[in-house]
Structure formats: structure tokens, C-alpha cells
N, CA, C and O of each residue as an XYZ file, in Angstrom:
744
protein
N     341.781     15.437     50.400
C     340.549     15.498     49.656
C     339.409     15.729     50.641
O     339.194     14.918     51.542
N     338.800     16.643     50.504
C     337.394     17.233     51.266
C     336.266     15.832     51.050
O     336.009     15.275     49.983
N     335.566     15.407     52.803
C     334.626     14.099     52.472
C     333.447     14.378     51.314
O     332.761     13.564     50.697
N     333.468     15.457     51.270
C     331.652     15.385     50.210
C     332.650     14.727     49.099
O     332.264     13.562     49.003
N     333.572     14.891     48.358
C     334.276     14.273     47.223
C     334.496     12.551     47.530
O     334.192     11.726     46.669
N     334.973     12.215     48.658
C     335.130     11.006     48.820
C     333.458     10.014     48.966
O     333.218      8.903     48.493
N     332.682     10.777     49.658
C     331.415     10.155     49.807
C     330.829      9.875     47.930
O     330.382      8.777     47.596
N     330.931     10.871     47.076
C     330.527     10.763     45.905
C     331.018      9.791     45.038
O     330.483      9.277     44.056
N     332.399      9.566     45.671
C     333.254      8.195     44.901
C     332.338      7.376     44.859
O     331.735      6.832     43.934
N     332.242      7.298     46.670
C     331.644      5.917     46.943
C     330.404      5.164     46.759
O     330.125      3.965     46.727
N     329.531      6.624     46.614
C     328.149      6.163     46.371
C     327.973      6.851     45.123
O     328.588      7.833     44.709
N     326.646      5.918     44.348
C     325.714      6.449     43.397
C     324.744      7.731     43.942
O     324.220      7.500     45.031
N     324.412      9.130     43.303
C     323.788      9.621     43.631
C     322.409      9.514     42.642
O     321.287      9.848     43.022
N     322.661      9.088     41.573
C     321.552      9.094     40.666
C     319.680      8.431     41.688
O     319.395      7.786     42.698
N     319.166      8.929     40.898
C     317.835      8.740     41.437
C     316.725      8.351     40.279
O     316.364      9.193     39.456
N     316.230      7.041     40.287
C     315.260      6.647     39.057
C     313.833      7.463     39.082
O     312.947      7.187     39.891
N     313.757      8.170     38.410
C     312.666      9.004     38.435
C     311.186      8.316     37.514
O     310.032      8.170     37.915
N     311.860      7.969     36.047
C     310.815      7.112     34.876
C     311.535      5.654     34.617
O     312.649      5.171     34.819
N     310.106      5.160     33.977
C     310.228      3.739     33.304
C     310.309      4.410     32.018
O     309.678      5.371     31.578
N     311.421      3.539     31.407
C     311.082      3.838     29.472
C     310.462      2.764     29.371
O     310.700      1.622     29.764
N     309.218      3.461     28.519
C     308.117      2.421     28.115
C     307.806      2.959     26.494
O     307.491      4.117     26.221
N     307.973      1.834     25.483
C     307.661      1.861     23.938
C     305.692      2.210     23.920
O     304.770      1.584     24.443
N     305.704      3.159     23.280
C     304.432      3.452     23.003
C     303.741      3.437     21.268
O     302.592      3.655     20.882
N     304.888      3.114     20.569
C     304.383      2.470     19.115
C     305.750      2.345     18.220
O     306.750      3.005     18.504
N     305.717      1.688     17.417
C     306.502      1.421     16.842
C     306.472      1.755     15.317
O     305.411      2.325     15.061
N     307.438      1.566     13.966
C     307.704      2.548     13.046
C     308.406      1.197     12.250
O     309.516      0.898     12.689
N     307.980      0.507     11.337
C     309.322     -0.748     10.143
C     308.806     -0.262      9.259
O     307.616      0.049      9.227
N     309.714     -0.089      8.271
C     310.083      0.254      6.978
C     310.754     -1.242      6.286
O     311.823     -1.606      6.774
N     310.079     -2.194      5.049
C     311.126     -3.218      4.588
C     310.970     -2.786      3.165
O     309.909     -2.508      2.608
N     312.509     -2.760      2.511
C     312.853     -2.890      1.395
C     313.433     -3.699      0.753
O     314.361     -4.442      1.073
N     312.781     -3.554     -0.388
C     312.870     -4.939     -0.933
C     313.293     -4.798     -2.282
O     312.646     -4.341     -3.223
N     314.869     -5.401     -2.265
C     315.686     -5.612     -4.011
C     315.307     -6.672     -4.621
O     316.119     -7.263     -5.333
N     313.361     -7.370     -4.407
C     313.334     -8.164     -5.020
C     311.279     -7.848     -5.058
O     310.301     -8.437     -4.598
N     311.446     -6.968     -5.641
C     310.202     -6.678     -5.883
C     308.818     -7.882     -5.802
O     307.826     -8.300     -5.206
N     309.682     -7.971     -6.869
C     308.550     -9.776     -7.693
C     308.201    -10.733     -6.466
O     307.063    -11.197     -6.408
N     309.385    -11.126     -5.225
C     309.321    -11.930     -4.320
C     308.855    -11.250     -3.726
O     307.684    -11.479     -4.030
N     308.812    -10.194     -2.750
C     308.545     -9.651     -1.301
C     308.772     -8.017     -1.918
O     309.655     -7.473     -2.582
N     307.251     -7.498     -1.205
C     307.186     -6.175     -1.720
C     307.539     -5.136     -0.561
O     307.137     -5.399      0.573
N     308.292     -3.932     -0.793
C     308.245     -2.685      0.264
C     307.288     -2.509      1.192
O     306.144     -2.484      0.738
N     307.397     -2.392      2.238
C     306.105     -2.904      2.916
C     306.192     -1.231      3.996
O     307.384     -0.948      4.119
N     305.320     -0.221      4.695
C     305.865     -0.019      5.771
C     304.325     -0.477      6.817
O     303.165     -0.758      6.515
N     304.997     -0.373      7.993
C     304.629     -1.340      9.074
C     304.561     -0.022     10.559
O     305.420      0.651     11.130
N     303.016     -0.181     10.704
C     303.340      1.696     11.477
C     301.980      1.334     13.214
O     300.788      1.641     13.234
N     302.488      0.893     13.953
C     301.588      0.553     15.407
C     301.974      1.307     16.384
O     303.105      1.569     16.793
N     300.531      1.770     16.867
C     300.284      2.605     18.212
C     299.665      2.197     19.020
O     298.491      2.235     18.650
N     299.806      1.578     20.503
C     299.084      1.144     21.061
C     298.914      1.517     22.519
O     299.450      2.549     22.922
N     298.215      0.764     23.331
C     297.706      1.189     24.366
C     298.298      1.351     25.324
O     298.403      2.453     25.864
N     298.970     -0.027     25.876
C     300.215      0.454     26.793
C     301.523     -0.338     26.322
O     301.537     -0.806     25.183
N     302.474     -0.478     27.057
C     303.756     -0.895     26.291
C     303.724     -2.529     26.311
O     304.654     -3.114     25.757
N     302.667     -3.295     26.940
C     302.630     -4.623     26.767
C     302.140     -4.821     25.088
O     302.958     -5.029     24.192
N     301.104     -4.744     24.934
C     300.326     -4.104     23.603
C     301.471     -3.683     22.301
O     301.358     -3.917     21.098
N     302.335     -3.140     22.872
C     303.468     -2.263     21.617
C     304.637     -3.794     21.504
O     305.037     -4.303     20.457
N     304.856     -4.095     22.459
C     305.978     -4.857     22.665
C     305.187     -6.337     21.721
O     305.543     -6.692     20.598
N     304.168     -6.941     22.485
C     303.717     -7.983     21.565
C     303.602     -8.294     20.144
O     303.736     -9.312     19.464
N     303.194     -6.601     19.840
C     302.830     -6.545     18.507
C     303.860     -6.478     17.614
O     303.779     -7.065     16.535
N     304.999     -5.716     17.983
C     305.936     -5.479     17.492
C     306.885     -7.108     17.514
O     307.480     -7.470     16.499
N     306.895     -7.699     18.414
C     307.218     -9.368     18.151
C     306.609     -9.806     17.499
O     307.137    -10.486     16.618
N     305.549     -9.717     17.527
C     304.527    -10.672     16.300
C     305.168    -10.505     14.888
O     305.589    -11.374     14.125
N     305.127     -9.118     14.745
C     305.502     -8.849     13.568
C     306.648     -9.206     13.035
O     306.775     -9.789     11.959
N     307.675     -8.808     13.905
C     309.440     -9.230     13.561
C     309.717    -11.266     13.370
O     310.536    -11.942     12.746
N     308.425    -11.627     14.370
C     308.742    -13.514     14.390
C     307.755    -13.734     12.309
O     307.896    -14.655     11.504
N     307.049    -12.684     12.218
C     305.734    -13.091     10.854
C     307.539    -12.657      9.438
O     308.011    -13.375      8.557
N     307.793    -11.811      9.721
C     309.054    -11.163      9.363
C     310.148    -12.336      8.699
O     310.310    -12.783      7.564
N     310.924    -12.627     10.281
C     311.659    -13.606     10.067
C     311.342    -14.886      9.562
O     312.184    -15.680      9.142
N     309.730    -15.148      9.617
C     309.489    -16.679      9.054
C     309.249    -16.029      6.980
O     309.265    -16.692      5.943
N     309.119    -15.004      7.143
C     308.779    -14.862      5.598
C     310.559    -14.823      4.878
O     310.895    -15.157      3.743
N     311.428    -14.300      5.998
C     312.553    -13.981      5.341
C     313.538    -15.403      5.151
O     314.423    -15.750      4.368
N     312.889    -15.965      6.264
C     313.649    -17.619      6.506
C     313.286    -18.288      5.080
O     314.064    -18.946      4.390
N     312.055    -18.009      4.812
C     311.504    -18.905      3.555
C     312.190    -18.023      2.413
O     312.900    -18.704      1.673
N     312.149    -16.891      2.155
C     312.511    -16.290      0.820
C     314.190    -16.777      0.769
O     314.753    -16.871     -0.322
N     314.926    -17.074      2.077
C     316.644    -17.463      1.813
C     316.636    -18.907      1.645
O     317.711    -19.507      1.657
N     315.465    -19.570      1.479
C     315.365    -21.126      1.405
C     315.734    -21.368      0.000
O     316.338    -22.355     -0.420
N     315.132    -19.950     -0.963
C     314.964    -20.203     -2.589
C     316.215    -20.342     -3.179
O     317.153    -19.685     -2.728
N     316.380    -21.127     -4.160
C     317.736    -21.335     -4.488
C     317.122    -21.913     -6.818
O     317.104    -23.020     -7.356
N     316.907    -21.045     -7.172
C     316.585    -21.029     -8.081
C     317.882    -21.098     -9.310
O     319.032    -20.699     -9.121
N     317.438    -21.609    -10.374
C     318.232    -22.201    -11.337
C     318.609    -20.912    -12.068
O     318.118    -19.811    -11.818
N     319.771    -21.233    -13.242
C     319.670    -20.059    -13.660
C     318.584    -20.229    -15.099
O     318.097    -21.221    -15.642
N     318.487    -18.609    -15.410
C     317.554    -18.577    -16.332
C     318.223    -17.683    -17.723
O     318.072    -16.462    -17.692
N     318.909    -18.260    -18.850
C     319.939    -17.713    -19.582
C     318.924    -17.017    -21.029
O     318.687    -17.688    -22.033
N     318.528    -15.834    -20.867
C     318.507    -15.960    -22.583
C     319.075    -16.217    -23.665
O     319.914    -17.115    -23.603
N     318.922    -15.773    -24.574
C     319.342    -16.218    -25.985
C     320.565    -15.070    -25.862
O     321.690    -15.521    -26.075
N     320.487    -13.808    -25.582
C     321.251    -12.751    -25.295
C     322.272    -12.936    -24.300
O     323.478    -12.803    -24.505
N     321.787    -13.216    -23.332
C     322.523    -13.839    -22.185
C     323.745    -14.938    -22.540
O     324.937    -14.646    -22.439
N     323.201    -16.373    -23.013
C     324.568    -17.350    -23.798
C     325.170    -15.877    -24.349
O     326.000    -15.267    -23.675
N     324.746    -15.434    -25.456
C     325.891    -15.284    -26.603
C     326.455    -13.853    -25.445
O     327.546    -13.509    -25.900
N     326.197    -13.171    -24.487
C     327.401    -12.667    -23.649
C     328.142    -13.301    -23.438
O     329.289    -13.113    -23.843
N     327.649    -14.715    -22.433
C     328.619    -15.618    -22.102
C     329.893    -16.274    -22.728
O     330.942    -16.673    -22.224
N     329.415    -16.241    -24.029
C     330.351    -16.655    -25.346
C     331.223    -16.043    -25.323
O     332.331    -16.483    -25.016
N     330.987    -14.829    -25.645
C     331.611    -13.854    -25.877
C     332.406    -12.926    -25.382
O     332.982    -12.032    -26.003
N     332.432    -13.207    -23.988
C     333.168    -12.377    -22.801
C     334.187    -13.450    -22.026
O     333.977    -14.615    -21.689
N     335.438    -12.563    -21.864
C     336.400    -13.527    -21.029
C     336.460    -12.754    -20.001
O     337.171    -13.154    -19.079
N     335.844    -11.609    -19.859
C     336.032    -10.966    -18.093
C     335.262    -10.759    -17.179
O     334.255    -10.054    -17.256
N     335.764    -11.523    -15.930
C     334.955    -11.633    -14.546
C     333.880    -10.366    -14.671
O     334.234     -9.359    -15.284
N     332.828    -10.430    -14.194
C     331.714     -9.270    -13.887
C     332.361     -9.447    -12.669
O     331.974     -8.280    -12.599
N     332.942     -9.704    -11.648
C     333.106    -10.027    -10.236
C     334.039     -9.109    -10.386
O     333.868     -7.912    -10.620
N     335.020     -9.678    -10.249
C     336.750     -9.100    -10.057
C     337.298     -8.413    -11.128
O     338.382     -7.872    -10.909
N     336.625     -8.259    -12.667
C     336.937     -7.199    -13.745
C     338.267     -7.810    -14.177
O     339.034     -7.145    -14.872
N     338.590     -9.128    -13.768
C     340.075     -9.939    -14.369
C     339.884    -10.379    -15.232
O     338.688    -10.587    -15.434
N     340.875    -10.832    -16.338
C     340.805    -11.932    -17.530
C     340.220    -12.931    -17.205
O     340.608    -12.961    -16.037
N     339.406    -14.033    -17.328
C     338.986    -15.366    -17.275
C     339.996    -16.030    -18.494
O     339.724    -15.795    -19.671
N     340.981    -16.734    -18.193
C     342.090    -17.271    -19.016
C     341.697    -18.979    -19.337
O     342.289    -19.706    -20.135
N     340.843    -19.250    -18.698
C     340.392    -20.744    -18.954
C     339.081    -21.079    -19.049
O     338.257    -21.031    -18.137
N     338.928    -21.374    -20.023
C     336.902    -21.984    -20.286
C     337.157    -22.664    -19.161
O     336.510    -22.162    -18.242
N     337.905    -23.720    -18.754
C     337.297    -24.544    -17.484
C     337.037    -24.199    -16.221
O     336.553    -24.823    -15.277
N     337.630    -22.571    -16.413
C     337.397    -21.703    -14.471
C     336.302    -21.035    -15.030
O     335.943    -20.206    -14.194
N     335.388    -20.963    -16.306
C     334.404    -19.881    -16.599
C     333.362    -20.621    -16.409
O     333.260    -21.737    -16.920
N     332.077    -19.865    -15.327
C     330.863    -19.987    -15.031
C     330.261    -19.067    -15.304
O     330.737    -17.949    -15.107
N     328.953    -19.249    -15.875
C     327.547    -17.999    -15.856
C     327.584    -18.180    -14.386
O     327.919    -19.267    -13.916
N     327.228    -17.085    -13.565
C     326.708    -16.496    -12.718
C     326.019    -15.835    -12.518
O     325.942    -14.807    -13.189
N     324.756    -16.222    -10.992
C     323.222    -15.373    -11.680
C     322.477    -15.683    -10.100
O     322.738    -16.515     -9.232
N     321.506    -14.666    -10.188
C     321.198    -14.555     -8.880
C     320.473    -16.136     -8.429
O     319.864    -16.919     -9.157
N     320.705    -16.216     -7.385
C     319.929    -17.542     -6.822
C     318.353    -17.142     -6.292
O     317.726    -18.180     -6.083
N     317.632    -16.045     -6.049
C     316.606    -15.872     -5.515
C     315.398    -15.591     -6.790
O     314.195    -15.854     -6.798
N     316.412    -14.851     -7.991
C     315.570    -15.018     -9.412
C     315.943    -15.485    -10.418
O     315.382    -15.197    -11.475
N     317.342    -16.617    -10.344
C     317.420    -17.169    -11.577
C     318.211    -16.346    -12.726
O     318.967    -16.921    -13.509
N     318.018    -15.219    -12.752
C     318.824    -14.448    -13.472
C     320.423    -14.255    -13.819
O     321.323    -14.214    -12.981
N     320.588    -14.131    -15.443
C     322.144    -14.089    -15.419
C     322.748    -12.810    -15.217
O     322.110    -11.839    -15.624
N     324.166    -12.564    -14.513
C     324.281    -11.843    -14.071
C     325.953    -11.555    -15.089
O     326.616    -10.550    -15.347
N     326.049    -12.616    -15.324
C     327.476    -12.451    -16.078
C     328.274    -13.411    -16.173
O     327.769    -14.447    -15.740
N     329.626    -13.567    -16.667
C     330.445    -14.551    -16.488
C     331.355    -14.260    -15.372
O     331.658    -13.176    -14.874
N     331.680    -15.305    -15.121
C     332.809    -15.427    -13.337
C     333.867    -16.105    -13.944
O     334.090    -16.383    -15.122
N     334.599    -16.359    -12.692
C     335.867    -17.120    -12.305
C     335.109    -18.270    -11.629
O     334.129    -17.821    -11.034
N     335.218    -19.479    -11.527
C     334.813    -20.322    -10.765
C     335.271    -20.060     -9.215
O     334.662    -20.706     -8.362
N     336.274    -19.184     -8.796
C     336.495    -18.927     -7.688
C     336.126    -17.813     -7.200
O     336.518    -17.434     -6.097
N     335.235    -17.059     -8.029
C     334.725    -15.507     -7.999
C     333.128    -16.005     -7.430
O     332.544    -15.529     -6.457
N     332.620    -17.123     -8.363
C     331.407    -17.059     -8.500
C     331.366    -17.874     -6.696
O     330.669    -17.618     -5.714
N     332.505    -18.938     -6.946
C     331.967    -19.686     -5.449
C     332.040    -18.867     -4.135
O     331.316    -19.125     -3.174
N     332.982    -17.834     -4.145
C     332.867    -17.336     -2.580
C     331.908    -15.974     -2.513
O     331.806    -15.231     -1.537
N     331.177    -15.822     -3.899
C     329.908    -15.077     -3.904
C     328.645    -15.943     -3.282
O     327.719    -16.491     -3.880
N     328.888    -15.884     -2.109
C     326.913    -16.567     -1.171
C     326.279    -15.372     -0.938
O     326.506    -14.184     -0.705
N     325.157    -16.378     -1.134
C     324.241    -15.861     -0.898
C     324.175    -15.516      0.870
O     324.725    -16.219      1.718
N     323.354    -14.250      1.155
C     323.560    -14.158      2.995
C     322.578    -15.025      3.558
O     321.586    -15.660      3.197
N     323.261    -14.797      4.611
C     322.351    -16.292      5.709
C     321.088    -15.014      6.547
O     319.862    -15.108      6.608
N     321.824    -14.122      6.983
C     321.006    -13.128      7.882
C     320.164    -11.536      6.523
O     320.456    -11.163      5.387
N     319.478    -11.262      7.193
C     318.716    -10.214      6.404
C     319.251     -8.951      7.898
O     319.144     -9.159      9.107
N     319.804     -7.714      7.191
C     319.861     -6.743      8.302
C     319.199     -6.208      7.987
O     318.899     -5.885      6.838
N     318.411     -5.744      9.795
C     317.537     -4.977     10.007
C     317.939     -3.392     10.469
O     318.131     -3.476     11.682
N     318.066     -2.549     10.215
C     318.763     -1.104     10.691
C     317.758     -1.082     12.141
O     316.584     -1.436     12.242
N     318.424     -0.686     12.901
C     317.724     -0.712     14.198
C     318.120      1.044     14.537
O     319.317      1.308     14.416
N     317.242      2.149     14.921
C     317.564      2.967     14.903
C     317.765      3.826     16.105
O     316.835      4.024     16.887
N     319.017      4.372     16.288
C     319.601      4.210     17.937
C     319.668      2.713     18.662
O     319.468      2.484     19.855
N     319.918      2.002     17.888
C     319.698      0.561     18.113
C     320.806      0.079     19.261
O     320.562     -0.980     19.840
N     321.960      0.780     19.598
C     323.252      0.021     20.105
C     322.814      1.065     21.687
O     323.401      0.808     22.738
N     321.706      2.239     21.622
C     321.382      2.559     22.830
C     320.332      1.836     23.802
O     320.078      0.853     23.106
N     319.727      1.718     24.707
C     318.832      1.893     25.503
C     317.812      1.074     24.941
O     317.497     -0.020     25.410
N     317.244      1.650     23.839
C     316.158      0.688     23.241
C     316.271     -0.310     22.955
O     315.299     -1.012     23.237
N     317.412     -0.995     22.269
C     317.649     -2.229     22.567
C     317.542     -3.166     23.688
O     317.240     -4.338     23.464
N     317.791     -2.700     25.007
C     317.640     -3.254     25.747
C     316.147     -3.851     26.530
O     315.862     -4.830     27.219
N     315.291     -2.454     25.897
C     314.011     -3.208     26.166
C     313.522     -4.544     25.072
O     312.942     -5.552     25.476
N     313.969     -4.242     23.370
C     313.553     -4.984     22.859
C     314.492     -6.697     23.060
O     314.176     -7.755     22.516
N     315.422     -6.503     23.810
C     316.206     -8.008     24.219
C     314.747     -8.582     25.231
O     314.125     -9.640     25.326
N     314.696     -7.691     25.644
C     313.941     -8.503     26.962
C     312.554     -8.792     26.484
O     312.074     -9.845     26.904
N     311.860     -8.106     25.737
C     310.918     -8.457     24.921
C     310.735     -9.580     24.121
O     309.621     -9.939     23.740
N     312.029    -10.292     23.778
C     312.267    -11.211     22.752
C     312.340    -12.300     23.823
O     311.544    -13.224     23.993
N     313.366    -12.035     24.461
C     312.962    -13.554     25.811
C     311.399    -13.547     25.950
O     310.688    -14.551     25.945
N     311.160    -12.796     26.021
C     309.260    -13.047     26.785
C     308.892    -13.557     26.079
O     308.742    -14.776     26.153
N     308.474    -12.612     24.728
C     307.294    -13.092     24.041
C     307.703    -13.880     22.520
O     306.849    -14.538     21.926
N     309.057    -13.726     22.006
C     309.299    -13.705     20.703
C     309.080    -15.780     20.625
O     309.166    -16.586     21.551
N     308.811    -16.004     19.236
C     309.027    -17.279     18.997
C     310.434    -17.967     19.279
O     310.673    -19.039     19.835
N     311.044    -17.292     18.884
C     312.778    -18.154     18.532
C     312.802    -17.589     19.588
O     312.184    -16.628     20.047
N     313.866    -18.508     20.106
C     314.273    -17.946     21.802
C     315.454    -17.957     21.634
O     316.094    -17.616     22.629
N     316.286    -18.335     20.359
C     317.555    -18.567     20.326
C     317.792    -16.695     20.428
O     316.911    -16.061     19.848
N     318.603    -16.085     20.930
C     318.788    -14.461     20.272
C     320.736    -14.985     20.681
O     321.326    -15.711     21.481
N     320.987    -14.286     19.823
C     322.529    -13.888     19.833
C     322.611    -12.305     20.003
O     321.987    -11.542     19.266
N     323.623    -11.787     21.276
C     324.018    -10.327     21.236
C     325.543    -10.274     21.076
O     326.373    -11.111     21.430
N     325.716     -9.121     20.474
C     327.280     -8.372     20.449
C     326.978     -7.765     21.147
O     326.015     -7.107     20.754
N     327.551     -7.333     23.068
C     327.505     -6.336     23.235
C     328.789     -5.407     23.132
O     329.858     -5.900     22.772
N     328.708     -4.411     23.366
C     330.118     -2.761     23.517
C     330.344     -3.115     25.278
O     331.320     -3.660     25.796
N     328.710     -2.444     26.154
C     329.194     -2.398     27.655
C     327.325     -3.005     27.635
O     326.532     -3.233     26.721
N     327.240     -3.081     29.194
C     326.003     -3.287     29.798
C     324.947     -3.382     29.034
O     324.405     -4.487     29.007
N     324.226     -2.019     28.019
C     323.502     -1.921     27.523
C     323.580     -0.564     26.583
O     323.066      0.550     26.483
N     324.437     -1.298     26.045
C     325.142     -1.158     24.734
C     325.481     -2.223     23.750
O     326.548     -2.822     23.886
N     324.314     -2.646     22.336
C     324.783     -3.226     21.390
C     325.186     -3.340     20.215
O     324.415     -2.645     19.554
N     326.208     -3.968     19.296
C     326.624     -3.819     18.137
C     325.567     -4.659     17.284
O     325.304     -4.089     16.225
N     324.807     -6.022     17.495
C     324.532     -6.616     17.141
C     323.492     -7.393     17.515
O     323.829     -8.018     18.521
N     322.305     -7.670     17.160
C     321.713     -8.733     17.722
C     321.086     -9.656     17.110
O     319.999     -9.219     16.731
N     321.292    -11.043     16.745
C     320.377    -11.548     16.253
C     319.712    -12.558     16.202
O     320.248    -13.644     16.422
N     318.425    -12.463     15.912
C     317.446    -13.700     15.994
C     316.497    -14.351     14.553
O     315.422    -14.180     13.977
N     317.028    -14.707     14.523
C     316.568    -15.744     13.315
C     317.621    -15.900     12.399
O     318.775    -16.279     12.600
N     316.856    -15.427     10.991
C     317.291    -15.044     10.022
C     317.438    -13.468      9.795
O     317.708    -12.907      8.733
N     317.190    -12.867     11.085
C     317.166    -11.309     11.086
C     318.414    -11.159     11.672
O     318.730    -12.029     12.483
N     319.485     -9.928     11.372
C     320.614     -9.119     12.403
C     320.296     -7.744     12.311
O     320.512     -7.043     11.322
N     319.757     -7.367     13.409
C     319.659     -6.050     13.957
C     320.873     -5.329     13.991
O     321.779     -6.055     14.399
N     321.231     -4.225     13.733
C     322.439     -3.739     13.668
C     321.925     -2.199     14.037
O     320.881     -1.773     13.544
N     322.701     -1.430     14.901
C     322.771     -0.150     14.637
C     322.633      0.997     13.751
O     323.694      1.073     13.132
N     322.006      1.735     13.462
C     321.920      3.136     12.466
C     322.815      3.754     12.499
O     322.879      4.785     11.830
């Protein structure tokens, strides 16, 4: 083997030329619950990347405390008059589309965040239907590069200091999350 090949093994030739630095940021939240928490989008340009990075924490910690509180709600159900006489009247799971063979495995089932009936269950349909603990956030190119600035951003400045990562390699992630938020890849 000729040395220029062996020297290249051995060493890195790369050369750092730029800093990646965030110069504004872009959230979009949607919301399958109108009535509670409305579509919001969320659009900052700022001065230099200290400025982008803060703001953009501010926002994601104002975020997670609104989303922490909206998964706190655990609301009753709310049956109409229409609603019972479905219930009456139906022996099949809305869940699993099976017979319900026993009034004593049959529950109304209905959202916990509005109270609403949603149908009749299986008592074993309705129980391993939870509600989620995390809200995902689509992070876009999220498992590249940019992630890695926003990890380090979150040690600095973010409230919760707890962060959980999935990584793939170095700086590469599947997952990250902090709060009641999971960042996930696009």
C-alpha cells in the first residue's frame, strides 16, 4: 500500500471551516382539541443565535407547562340522551369491532380531555386505551445535526433539566425528551 493511503487511515483530514448557528426558528401546534388549546403557529427571527436559542426555550418550557396541564385533565363522561340509548343498544366494541357478550365487560367509553362518549367497549378494550403521557413534537431533520445544537441548548437554558435522548450514533437522534414533550424525527 502506497504511504499517502496509509497516512489518510491514520489521520483526519477534515478542516472546520463554520459554526452552525440557528438564526430563527418556525412551530406549528395542532390541536385535536380545539375548545382546549387552539392551532397556534409560532414564527422568531433574531439577532444572533443566543437570542434564537433562548427564545425558542422559552417557548418549548411555556409549551410543555401548557401541555403538562392540558394531560392533567381527566374529565367525566358526558352521555346524552342519544348517547345512553346507543349504549343500550349496541353489543359491539367501537375499539376492537368484537361482540361485547357480557353487560358486565360493557363500558361507555369517552374521551378523558372532553368528557365525550365515544362508544361502547370491552372493559379490557376501554382499560388499555390511555390516555398519552408525552405530546410529539415532529422535529424536522430532527435525528440530524440540529438536534444537537438544540440538546445543548436545553442543558443551558431550558427549565426541566431532566432531557432523555435515544441516540442512532454521536449526533444522531431517534428521540428526545423533555417534559411532557417527545421530539421525534420527520
Amino acid at each position: 500500500m502506497n504511504k499517502i493511503i496509509l497516512d489518510s487511515i491514520k489521520y483526519s483530514w477534515s478542516i472546520k471551516i463554520f459554526n452552525q448557528i440557528p438564526s430563527s426558528y418556525y412551530l406549528f401546534v395542532k390541536s385535536n382539541y380545539p375548545e382546549i388549546i387552539t392551532d397556534e403557529t409560532i414564527f422568531f427571527k433574531g439577532t444572533n443565535s443566543e437570542d434564537v436559542l433562548k427564545h425558542y426555550l422559552e417557548t418549548i418550557d411555556n409549551l410543555n407547562e401548557k401541555f403538562n396541564n392540558l394531560l392533567k385533565i381527566e374529565k367525566e363522561i358526558n352521555m346524552t340522551e342519544e348517547d345512553e340509548n346507543h349504549f343500550n343498544e349496541t353489543n359491539i366494541c367501537w375499539m376492537c369491532e368484537k361482540e361485547i357478550k357480557s353487560i358486565h365487560v360493557k363500558v361507555g367509553d369517552h374521551d378523558h380531555f372532553n368528557g365525550k362518549y365515544r362508544g361502547a367497549a370491552h372493559y379490557v378494550c376501554n382499560i388499555n386505551c390511555k390516555k398519552p403521557k408525552r405530546i410529539p413534537i415532529i422535529f424536522h431533520s430532527g435525528s440530524n445535526y440540529d438536534n444537537h445544537l438544540f440538546i445543548k441548548a436545553l442543558a443551558e437554558y431550558g427549565k426541566n433539566k431532566k432531557i432523555n435522548v435515544i441516540g442512532k450514533i454521536t449526533e444522531e437522534y431517534l428521540s428526545i425528551r423533555y417534559g411532557s414533550l417527545s421530539f421525534i424525527d420527520s
